[in-house]
PASEBA-1860 file (N, C-alpha, C; in nm, 3 decimals):
! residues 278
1> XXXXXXXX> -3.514/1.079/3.983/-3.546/1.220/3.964/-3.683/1.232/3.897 ~ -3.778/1.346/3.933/-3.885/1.388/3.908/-3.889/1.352/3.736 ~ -3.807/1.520/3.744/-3.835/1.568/3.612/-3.633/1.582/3.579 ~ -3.611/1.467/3.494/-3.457/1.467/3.469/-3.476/1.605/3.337 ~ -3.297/1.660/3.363/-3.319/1.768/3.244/-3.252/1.720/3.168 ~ -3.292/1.802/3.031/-3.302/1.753/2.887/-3.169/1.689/2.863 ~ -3.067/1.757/2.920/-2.924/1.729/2.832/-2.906/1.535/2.935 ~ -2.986/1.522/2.997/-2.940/1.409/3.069/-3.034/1.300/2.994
9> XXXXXXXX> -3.135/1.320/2.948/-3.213/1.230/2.879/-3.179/1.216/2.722 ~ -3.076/1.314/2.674/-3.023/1.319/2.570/-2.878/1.209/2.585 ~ -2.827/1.226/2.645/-2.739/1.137/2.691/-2.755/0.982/2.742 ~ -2.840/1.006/2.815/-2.927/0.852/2.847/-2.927/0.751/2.706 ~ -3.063/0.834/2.600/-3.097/0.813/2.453/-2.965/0.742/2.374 ~ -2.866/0.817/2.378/-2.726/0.787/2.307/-2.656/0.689/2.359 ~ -2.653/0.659/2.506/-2.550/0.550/2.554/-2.671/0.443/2.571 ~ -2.782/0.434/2.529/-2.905/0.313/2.565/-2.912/0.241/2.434
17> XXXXXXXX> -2.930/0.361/2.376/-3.025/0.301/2.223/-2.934/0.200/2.156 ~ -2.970/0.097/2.088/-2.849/0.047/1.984/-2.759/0.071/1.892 ~ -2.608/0.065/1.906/-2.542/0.125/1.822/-2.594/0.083/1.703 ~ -2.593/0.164/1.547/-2.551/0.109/1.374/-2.501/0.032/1.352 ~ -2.523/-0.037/1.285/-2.466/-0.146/1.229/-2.357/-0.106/1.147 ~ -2.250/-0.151/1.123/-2.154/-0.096/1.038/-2.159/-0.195/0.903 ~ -2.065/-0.225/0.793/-2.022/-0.298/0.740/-1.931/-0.370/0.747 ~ -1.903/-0.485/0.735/-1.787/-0.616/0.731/-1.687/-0.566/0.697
25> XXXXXXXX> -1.583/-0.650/0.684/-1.452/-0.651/0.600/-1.433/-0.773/0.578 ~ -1.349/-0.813/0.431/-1.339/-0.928/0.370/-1.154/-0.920/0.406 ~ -1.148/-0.958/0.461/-0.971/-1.001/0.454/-0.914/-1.114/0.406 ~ -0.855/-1.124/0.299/-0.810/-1.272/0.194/-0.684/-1.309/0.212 ~ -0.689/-1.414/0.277/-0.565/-1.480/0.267/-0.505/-1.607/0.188 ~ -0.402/-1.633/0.108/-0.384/-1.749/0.013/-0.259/-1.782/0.059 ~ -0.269/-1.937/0.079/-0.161/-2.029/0.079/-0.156/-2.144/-0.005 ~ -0.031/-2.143/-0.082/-0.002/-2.255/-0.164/0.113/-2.342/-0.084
33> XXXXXXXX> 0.100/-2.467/-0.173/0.169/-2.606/-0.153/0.187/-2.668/-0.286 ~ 0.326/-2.686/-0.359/0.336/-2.735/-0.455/0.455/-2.872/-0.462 ~ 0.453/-2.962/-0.509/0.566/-3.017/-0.545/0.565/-3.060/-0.691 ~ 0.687/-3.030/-0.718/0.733/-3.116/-0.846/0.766/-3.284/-0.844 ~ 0.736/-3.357/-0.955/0.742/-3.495/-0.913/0.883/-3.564/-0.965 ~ 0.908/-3.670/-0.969/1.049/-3.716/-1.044/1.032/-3.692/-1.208 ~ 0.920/-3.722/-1.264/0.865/-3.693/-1.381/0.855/-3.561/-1.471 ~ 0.852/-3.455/-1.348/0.835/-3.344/-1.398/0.699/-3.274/-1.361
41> XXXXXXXX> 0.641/-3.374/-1.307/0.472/-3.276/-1.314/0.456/-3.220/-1.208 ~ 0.389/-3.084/-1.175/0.393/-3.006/-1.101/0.232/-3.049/-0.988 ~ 0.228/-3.066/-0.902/0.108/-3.089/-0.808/0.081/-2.951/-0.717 ~ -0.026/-2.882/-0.751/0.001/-2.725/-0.714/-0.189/-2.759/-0.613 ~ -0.161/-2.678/-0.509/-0.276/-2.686/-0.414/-0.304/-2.561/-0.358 ~ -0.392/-2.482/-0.357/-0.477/-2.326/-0.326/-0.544/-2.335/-0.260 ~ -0.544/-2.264/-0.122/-0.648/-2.217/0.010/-0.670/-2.073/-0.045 ~ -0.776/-2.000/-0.045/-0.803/-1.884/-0.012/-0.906/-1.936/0.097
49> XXXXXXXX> -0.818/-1.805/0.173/-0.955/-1.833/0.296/-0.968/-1.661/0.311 ~ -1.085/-1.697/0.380/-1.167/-1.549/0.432/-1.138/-1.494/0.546 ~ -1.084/-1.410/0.589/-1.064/-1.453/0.764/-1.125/-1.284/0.844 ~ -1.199/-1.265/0.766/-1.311/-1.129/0.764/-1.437/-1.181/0.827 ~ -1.528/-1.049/0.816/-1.654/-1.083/0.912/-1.811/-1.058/0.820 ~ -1.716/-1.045/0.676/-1.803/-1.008/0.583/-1.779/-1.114/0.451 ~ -1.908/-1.149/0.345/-1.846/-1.269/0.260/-1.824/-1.213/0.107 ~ -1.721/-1.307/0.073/-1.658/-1.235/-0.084/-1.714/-1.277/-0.207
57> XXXXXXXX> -1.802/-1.234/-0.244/-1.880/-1.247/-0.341/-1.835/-1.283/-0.481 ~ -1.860/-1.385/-0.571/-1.838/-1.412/-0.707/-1.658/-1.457/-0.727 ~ -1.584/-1.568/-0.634/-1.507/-1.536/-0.657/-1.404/-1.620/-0.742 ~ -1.304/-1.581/-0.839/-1.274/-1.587/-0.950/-1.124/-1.623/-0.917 ~ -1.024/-1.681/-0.958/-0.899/-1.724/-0.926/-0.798/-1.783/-1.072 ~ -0.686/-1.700/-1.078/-0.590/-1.768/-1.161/-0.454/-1.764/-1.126 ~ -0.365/-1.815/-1.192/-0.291/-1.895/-1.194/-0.178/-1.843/-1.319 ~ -0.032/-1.778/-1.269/0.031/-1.729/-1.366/0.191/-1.783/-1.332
65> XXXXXXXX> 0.220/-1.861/-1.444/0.372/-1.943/-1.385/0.435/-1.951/-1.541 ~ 0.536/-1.857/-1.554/0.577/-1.811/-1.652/0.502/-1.823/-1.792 ~ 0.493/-1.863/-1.902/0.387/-1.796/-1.985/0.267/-1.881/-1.973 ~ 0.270/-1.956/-1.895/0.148/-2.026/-1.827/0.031/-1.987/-1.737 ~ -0.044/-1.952/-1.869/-0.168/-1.878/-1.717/-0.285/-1.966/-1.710 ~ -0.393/-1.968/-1.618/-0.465/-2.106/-1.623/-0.572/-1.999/-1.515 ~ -0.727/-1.975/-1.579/-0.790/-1.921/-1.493/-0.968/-2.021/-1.449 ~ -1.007/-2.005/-1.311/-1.083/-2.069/-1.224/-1.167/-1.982/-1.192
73> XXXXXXXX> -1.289/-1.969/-1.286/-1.412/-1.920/-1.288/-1.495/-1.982/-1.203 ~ -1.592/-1.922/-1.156/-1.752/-1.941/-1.102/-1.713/-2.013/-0.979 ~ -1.656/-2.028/-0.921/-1.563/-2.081/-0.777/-1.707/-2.017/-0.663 ~ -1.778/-1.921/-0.675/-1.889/-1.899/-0.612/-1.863/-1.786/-0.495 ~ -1.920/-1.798/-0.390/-1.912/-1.722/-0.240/-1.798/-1.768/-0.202 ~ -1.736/-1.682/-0.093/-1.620/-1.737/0.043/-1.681/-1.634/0.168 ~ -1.784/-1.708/0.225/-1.828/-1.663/0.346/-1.722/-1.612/0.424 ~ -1.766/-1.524/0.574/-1.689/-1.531/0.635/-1.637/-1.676/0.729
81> XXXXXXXX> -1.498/-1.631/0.743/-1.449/-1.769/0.804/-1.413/-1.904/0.710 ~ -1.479/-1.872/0.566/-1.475/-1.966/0.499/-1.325/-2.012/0.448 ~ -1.371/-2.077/0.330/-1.213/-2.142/0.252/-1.241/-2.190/0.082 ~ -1.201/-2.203/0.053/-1.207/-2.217/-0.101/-1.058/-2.329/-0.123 ~ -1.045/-2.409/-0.173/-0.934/-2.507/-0.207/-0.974/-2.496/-0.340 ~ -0.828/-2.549/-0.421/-0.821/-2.528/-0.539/-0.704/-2.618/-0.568 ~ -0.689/-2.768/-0.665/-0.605/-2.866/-0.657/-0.574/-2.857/-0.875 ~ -0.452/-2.859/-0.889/-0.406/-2.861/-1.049/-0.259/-2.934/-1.047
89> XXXXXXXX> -0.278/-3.038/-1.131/-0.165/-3.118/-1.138/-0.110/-3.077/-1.336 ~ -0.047/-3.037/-1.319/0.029/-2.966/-1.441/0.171/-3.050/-1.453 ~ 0.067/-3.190/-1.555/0.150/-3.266/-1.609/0.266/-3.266/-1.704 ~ 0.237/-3.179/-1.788/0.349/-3.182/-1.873/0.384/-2.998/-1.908 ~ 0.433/-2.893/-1.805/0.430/-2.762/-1.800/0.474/-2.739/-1.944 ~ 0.610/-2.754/-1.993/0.718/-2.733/-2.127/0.751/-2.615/-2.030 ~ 0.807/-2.647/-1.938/0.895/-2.530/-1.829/1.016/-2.534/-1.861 ~ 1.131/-2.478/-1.929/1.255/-2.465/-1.891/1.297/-2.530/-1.715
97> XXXXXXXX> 1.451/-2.580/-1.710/1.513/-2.585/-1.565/1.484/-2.446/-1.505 ~ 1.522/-2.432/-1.401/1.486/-2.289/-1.320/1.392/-2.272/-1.241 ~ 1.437/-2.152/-1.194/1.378/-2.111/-1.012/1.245/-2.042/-1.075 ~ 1.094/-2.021/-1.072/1.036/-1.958/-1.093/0.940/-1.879/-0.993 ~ 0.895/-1.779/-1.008/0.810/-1.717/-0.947/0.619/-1.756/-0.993 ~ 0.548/-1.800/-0.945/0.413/-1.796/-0.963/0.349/-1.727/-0.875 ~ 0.217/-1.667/-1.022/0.143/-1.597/-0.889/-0.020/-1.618/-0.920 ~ -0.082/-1.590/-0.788/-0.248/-1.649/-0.768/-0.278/-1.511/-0.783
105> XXXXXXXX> -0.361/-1.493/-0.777/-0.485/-1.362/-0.806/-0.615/-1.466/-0.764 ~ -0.617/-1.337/-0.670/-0.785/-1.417/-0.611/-0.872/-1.260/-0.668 ~ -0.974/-1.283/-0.744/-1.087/-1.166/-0.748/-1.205/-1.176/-0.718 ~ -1.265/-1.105/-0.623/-1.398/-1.087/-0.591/-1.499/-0.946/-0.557 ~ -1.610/-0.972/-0.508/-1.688/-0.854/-0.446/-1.746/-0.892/-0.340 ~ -1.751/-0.750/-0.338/-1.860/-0.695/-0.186/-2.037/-0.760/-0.217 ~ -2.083/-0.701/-0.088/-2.203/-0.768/-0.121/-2.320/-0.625/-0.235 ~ -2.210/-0.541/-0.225/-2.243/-0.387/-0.288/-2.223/-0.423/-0.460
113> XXXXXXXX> -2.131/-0.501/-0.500/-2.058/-0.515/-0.613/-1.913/-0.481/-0.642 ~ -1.886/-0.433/-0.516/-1.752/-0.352/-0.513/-1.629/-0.427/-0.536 ~ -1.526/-0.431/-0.666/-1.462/-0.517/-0.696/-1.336/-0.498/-0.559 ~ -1.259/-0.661/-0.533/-1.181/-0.610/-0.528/-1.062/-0.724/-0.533 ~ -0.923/-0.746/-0.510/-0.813/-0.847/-0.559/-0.735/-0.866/-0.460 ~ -0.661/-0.972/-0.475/-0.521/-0.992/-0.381/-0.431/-1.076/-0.453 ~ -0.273/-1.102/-0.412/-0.202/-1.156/-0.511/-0.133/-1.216/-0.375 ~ -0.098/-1.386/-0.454/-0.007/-1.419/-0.374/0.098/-1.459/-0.469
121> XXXXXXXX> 0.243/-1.412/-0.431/0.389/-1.492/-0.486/0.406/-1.582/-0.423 ~ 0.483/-1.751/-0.522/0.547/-1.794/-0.459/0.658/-1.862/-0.558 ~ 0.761/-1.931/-0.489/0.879/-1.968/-0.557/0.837/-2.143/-0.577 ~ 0.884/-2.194/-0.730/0.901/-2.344/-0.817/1.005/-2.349/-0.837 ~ 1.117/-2.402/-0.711/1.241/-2.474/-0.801/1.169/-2.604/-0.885 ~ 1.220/-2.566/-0.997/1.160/-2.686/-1.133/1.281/-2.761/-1.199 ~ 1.320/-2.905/-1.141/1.479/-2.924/-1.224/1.575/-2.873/-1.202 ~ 1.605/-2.770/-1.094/1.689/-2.670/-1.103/1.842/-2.741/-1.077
129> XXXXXXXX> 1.885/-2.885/-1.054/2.013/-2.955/-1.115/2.045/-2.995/-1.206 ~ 1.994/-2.954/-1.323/1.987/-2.927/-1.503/2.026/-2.783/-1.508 ~ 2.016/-2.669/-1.411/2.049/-2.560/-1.471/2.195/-2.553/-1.519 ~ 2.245/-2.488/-1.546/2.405/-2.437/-1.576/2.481/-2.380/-1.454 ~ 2.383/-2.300/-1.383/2.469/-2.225/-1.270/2.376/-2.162/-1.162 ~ 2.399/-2.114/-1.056/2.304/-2.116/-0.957/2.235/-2.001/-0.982 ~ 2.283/-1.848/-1.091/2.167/-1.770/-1.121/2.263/-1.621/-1.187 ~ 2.204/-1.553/-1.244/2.234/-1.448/-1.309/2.316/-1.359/-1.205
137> XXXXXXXX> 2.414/-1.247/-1.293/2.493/-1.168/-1.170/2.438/-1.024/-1.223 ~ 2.329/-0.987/-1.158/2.239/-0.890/-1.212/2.176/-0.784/-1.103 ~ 2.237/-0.660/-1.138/2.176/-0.574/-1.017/2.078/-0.519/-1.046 ~ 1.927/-0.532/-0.912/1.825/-0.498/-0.950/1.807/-0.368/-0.847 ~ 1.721/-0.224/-0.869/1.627/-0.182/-0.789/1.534/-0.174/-0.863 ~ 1.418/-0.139/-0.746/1.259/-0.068/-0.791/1.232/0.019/-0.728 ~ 1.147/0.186/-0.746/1.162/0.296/-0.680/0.979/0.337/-0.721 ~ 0.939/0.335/-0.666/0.784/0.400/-0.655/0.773/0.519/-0.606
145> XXXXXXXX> 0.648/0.578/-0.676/0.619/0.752/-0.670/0.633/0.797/-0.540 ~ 0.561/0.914/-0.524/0.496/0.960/-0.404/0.373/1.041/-0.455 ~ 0.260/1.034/-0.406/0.111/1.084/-0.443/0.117/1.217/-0.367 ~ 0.045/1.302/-0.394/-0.011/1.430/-0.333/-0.161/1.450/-0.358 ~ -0.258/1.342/-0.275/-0.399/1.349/-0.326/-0.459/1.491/-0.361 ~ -0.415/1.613/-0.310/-0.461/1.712/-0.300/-0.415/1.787/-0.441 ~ -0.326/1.718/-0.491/-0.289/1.806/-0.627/-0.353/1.730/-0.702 ~ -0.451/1.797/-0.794/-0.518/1.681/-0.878/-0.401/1.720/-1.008
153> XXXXXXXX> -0.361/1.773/-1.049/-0.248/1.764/-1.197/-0.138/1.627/-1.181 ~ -0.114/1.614/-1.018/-0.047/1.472/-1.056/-0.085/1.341/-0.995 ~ -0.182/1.286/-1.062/-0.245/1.175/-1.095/-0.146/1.020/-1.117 ~ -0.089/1.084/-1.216/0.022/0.964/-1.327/0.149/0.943/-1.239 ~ 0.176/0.834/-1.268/0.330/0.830/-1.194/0.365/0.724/-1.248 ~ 0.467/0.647/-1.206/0.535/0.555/-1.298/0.646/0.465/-1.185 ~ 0.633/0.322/-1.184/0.732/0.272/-1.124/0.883/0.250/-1.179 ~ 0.981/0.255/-1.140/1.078/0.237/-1.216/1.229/0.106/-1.136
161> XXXXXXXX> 1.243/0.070/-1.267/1.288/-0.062/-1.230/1.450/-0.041/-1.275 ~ 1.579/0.022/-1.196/1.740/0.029/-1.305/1.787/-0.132/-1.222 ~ 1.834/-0.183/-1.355/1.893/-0.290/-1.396/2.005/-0.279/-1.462 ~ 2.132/-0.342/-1.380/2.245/-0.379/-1.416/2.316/-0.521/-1.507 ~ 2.338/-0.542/-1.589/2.402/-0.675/-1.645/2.538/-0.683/-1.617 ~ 2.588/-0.776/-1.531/2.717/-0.778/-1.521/2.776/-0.901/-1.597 ~ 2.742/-0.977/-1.679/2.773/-1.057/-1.758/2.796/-1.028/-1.889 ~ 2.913/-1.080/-2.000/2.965/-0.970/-2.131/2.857/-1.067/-2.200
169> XXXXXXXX> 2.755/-1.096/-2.212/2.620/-1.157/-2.294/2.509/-1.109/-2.300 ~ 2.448/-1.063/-2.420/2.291/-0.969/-2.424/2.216/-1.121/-2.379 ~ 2.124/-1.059/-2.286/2.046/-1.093/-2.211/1.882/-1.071/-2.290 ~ 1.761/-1.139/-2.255/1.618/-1.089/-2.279/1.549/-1.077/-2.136 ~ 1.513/-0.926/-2.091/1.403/-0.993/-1.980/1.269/-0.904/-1.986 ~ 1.282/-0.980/-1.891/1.054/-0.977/-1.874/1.043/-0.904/-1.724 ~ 0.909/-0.809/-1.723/0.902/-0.704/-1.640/0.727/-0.708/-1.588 ~ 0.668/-0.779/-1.502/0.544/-0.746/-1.486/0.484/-0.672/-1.355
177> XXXXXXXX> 0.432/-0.602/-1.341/0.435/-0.489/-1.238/0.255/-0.523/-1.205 ~ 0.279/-0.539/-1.047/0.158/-0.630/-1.005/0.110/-0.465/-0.921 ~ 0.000/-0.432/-0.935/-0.060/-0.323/-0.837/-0.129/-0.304/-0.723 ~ -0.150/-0.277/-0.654/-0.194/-0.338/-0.503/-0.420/-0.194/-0.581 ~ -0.503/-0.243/-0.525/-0.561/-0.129/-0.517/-0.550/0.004/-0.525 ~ -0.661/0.034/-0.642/-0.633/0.202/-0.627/-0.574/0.194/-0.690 ~ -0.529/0.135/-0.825/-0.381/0.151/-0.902/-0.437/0.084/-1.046 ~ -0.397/0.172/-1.147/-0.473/0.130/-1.236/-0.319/0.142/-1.363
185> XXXXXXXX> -0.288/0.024/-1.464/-0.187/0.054/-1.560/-0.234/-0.005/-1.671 ~ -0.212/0.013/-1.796/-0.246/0.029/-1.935/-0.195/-0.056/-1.952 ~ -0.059/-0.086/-1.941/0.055/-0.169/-2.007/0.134/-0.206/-1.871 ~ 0.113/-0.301/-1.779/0.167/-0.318/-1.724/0.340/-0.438/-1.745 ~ 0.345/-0.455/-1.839/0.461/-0.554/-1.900/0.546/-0.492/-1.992 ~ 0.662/-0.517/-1.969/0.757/-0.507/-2.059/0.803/-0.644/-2.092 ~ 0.927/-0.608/-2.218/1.023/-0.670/-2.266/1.100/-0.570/-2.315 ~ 1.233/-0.635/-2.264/1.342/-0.570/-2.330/1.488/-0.584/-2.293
193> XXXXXXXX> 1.577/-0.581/-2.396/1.677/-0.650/-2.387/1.810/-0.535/-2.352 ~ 1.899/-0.581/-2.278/1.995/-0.549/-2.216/2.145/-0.614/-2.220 ~ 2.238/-0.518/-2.289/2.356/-0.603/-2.371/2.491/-0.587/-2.274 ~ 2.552/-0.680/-2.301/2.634/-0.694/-2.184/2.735/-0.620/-2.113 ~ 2.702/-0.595/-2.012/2.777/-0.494/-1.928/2.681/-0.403/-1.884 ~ 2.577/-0.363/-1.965/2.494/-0.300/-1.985/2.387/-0.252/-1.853 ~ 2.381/-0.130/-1.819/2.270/-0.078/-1.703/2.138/0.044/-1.795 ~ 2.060/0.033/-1.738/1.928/0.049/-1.788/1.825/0.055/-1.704
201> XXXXXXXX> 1.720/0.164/-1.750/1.591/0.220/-1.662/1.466/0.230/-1.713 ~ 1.414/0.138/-1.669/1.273/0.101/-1.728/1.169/0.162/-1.629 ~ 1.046/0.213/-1.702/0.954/0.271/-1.629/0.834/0.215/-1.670 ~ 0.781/0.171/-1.587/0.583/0.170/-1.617/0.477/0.246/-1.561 ~ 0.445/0.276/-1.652/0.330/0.443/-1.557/0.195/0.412/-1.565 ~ 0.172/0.410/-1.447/-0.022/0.350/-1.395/-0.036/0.515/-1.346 ~ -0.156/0.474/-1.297/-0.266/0.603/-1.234/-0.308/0.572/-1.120 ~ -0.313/0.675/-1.040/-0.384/0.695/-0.905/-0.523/0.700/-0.939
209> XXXXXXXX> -0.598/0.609/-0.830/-0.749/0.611/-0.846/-0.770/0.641/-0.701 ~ -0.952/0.701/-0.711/-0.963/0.749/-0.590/-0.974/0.663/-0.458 ~ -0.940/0.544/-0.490/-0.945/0.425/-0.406/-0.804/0.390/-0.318 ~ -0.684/0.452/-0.355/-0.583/0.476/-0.345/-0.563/0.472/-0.178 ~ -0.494/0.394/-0.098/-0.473/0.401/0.027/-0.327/0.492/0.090 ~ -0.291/0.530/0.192/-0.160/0.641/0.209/-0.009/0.555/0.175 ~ -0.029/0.370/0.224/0.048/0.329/0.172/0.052/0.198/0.094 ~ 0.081/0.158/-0.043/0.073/0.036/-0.094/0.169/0.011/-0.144
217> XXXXXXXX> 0.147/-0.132/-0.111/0.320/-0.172/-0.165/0.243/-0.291/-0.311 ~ 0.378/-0.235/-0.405/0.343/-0.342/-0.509/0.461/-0.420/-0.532 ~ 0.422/-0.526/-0.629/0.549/-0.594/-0.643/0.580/-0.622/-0.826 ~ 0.728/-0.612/-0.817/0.739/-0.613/-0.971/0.857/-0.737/-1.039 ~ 0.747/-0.839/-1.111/0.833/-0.973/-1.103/0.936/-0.925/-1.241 ~ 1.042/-0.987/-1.232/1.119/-1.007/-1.382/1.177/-1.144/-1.382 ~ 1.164/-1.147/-1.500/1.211/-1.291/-1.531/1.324/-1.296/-1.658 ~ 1.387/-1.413/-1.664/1.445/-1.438/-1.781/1.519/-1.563/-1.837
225> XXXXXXXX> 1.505/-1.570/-1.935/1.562/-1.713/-1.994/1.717/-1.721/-2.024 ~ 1.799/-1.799/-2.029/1.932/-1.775/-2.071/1.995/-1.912/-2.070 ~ 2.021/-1.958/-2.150/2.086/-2.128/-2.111/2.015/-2.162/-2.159 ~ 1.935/-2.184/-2.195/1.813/-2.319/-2.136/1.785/-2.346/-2.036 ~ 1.745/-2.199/-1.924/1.747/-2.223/-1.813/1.610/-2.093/-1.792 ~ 1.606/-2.107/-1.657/1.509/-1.936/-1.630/1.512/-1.942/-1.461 ~ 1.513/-1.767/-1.454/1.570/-1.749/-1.353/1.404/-1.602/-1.311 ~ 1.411/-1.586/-1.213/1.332/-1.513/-1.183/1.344/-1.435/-1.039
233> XXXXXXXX> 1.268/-1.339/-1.000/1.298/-1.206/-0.905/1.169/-1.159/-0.884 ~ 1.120/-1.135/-0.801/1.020/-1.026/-0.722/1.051/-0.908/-0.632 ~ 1.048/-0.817/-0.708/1.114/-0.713/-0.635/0.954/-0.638/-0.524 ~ 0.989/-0.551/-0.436/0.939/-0.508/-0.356/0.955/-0.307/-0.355 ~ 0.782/-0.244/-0.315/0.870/-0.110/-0.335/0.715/-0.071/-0.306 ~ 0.668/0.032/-0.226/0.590/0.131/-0.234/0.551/0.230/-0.243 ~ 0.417/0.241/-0.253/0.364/0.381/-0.329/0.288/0.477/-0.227 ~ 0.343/0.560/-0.168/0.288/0.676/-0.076/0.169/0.789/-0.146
241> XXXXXXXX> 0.088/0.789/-0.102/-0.038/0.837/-0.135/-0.066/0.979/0.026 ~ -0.013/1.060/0.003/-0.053/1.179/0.131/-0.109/1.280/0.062 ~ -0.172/1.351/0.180/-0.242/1.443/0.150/-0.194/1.611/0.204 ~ -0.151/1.667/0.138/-0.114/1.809/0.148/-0.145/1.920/0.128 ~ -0.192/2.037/0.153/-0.246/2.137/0.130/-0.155/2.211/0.036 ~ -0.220/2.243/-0.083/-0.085/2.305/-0.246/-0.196/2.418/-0.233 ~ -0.286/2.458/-0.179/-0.320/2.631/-0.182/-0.220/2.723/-0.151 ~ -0.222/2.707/-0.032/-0.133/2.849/0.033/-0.033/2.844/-0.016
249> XXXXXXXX> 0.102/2.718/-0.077/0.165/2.754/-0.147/0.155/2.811/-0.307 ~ 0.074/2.768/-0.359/-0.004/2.807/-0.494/-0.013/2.993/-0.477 ~ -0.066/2.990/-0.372/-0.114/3.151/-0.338/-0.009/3.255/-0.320 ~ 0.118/3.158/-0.233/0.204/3.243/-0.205/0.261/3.302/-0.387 ~ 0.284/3.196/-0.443/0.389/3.218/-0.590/0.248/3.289/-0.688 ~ 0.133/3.249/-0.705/0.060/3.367/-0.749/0.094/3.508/-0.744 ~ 0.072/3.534/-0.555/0.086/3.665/-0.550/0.212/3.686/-0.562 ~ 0.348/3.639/-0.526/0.450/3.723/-0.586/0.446/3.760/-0.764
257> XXXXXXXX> 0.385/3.660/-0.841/0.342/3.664/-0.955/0.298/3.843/-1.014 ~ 0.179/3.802/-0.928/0.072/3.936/-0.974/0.166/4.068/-0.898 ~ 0.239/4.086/-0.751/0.291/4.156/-0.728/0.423/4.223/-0.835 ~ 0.520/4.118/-0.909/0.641/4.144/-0.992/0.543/4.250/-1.158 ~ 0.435/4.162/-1.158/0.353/4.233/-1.255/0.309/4.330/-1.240 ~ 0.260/4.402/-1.150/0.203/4.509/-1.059/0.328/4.610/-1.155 ~ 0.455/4.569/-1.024/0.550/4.680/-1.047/0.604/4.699/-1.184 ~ 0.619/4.583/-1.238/0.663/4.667/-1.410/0.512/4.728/-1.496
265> XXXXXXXX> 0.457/4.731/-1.427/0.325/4.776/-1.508/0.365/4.914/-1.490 ~ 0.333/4.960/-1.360/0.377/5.098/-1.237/0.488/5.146/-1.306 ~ 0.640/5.087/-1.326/0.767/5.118/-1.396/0.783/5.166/-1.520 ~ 0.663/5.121/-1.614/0.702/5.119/-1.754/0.575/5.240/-1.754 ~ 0.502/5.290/-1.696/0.385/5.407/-1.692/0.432/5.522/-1.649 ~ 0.530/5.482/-1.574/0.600/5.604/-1.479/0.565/5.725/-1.567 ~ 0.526/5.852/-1.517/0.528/5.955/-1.604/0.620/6.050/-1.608 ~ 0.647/6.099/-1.771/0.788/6.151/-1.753/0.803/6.298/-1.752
273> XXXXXX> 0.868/6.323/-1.710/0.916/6.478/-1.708/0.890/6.566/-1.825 ~ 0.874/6.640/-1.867/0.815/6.792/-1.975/0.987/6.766/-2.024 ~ 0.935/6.809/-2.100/1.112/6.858/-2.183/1.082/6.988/-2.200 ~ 1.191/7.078/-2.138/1.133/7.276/-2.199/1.230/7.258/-2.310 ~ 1.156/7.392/-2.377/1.245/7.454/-2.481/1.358/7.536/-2.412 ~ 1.468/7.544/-2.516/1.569/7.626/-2.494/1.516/7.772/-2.509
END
């Protein structure tokens, strides 16, 4: 064509030119491998790998196996595609017998600075033919909020953990509440004890941040000692983050508000009738 018209050379421009470049994503994945030895010593082995198209900057790694925490600084970059290994032989733990839960925390950034984390659980039978018995008779749930990004008054929320003891023996346990992004808590740990027979509702209250995704799931370990033994649990439960429009209902209960006010204003003004003389 001669002379192509405008809207066709506008179109041309858009499907020719080179798309933007976007930004990466870092996607973290961690796998462990542990054994315990005849001795007792624990041989614990860490992959984080990258399996993103973007690399994870500064990254930082620890290590939490009952009051045992052990943290792995300056570990550096994890390109994309990359891997990071991480080898700890934890000769002499002072672990009680028992099933335990450990957990990794990998932390890093963007190439922006933008923090961000991942957690992996996993299970240490440690000795566990020294325990006394194969495990506590203990009913657990966990129940997480629901968000309404659009209401900013509720921010706060609180996970909550009811626990049953079905054994006639006070018990001690331990409560740590792991947060996925977007989730911010003060005090994420308890302690506290529960006497026998005994049911009970524990709450821990974090904050919504604006980083907050529609769904995250967190996880909330408990643990506990009893015997000379320790027994442990990872419970599972998420946190719904939606977005709803609270005007028009706001508006509706306003105006019946200002309307109920209206009329006793109108009611109590009413003007009254003359009184005659006799």
């Amino acid at each position: 064509m001669k002379h192509a018209p405008l809207w066709l050379a506008v179109l041309l421009s858009i499907f020719l030119l080179p798309s933007s470049v976007t930004g990466g994503m870092i996607r973290t994945s961690i796998t462990t491998r542990q054994i315990v030895t005849a001795r007792g010593a624990i041989e614990l082995e860490c992959k984080v790998r990258n399996k993103g198209d973007a690399t994870a900057h500064k990254v930082r790694v620890s290590l939490t196996l009952g009051d045992l925490v052990k943290r792995y600084d300056g570990l550096g970059d994890n390109p994309a595609g990359g891997e990071i290994r991480l080898t700890e032989t934890l000769t002499d733990p002072g672990l009680l017998p028992g099933r335990y839960t450990a957990v990794i925390r990998a932390d890093f950034e963007e190439q922006t600075g933008t923090p961000h984390h991942a957690f992996h659980f996993f299970e240490i039978p440690y000795r566990t033919a020294e325990m006394p018995g194969p495990g506590l008779p203990l009913e657990m749930q966990t129940r997480g909020p629901d968000f309404n990004r659009k209401a900013f008054w509720a921010r706060e929320g609180s996970v909550a953990l009811s626990i049953k003891n079905n054994i006639r023996e006070e018990i001690r346990l331990t409560a740590q509440l792991y947060l996925p992004e977007g989730f911010t808590s003060e005090a994420p740990d308890r302690v506290f004890l529960l006497g026998p027979e005994q049911a009970t509702l524990v709450e821990i209250p974090f904050r919504l941040e604006s980083e907050g995704k529609p769904l995250n799931p967190y996880h909330l370990l408990v643990g506990c000692d009893h015997k000379d033994a320790h027994y442990s649990w990872v419970l599972k439960g998420t946190i719904q983050v939606e977005e709803h429009p609270v005007w028009s209902k706001a508006y509706l209960v306003l105006g019946g508000l200002v309307m109920v006010a209206v009329f006793g204003v109108l009611l109590f003004r009413r003007p009254r009738s003359p009184i005659s003389a006799n």
